[in-house]
C-alpha positions, 0 to 999 in steps of 0.5 A: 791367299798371297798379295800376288793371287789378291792382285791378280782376282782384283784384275779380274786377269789370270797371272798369264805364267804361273803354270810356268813360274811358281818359285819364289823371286830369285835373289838376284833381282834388280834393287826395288823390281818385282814381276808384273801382276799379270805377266810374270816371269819364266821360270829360273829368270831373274830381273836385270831391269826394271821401270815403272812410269804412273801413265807414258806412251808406247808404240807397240809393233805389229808387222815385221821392220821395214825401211821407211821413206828417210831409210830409217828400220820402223815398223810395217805396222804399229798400235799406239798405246797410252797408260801405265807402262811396266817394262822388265828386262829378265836374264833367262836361265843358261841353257834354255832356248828362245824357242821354247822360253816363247812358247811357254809365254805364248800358252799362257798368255793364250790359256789367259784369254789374250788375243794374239795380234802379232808374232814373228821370228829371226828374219821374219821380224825384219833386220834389226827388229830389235832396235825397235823396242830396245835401243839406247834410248829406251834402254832400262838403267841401271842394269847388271848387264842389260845395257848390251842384252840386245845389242848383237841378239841371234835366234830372236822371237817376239809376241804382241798380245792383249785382252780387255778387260772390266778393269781397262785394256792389257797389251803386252809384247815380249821380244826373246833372244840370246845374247850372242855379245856379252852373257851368251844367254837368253833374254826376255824383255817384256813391255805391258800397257794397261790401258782405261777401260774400253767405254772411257772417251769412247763416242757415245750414241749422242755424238754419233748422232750429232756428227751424223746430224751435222756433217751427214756422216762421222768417222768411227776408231773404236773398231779394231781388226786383225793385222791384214784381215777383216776379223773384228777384234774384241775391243770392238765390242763396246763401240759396235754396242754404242752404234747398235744403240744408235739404230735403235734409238734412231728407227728410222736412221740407215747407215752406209758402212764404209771402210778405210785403209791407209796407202800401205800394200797394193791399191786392190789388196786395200780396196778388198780389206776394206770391204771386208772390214765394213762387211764385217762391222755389218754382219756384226751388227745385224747377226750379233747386235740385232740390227735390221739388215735392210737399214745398213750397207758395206762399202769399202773405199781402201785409201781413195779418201784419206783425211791426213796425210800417209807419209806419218804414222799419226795420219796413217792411223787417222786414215785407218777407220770405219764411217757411218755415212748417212743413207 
């Protein structure tokens, strides 16, 4: 057994490409880079750049670039991130299109059991989505041409994915184009975030009990959903755990559920989302976890009672929650 399979069996994580990338690193590569454990490359690329940062932040898109208030191109939506930060730049193989480079991605990645939380292509990604994960300040140096991979891409696609795991959280996005500029090939650059695992920092049956105790009610941001609907994601699992322990170490305890939105879209488009996000969290709870359907209700109250402010993404994301409101 190879360093690369021991790697990859200690993450308990397939290495997402190897159906697509069994060869032998090219010689070509960047001084000092190599694959990611658990994303690797597509077949015939080499590395152009490569970075590597112990523990940094990343906001990972999720919606198509939108102007924002100050006509600065941000992200319709977006997932802040913290924790080990790989970033790769690859120089794809002459003749191979970004259709068929993110295709191969996307299988893998699937077959490797990460859920998709975002894709899109060319105009669907908005104008200039590029700049919103390669721009001169997030630019990889030194590079044999990476400085100017992205600087006029056509034929763009782009794929958010991630998968929990024993050993922490994976989120990973790879943004393909060709380089209509300078190499007139393609380009990948892939961004990986492992994460600690799900339970650490999460709110514990004690705090939530306390908070409930105190203030009557406490506001929950373990619980995630899909991008513009109310399908829970995986990463949920642990929190909705912990609520279900609280109902049962509490028997006599019942809970308003009540969903949250920020002020993006339509007043009746959030006030639907978030009741069906807080039925969700309750269907989840009492089909799953075994909580009596009588001790818990679903409300959804969209952006009426927000607690920051909607003009940031920071209060946007404090905004976006689920509470337990005492019955």
């Amino acid at each position: 057994m190879n360093a690369r399979t021991n790697t990859c069996s200690r993450l308990s994580v397939v290495c997402v490409l190897a159906v697509i990338s069994a060869g032998t690193v090219v010689a070509q590569d960047a001084p000092d880079s190599s694959d990611h454990p658990v994303v690797s490359r597509y077949a015939g690329s080499v590395i152009d750049g490569y970075e590597v940062k112990d523990f940094d932040d990343f906001d990972l898109p999720l919606g198509p670039v939108i102007r924002d208030a100050d006509g600065n191109r941000v992200p319709s939506e977006k997932k802040t991130l913290e924790g080990k930060r790989t970033r790769i730049l690859y120089r794809g193989p002459e003749g191979r299109s970004t259709l068929e480079i993110s295709r191969n991605y996307r299988s893998a990645l699937e077959g490797a059991g990460f859920d998709i939380l975002y894709s899109c292509s060319d105009e669907d990604c908005g104008r200039l989505f590029h700049w919103s994960l390669y721009h001169d300040d997030t630019i990889i140096r030194p590079t044999v041409s990476g400085r100017g991979a992205f600087d006029r891409p056509t034929d763009l696609r782009y794929i958010a994915a991630t998968k929990a795991t024993d050993e922490g959280v994976f989120h990973v996005a790879v943004m393909i184009a060709i380089d209509s500029m300078w190499t007139k090939g393609p380009f990948a650059f892939l961004e990986v975030i492992e994460a600690e695992p799900m339970d650490t920092g999460l709110v514990t049956v004690k705090s939530m009990g306390d908070g409930i105790d105190a203030e009557g009610h406490i506001a929950i941001y373990g619980i995630y959903f899909d991008t513009g609907n109310a399908n829970l994601k995986t990463e949920s699992d642990a929190t909705l755990e912990e609520i279900s322990r609280l109902m049962t170490d509490r028997s006599s305890l019942n809970l308003l559920v009540v969903g949250h939105t920020d002020n993006q879209g339509g007043y009746d488009l959030n006030m639907d989302l978030s009741q069906q996000r807080a039925g969700a969290v309750v269907k989840a709870l009492t089909e799953r976890y075994g909580v009596e359907p009588s001790r818990l209700s679903a409300a959804g109250v969209g952006y009426l009672a927000p607690i920051a402010t909607n003009d940031t993404e920071a209060g946007r994301a404090r905004n976006r929650r689920v509470d337990l409101v005492k019955r």
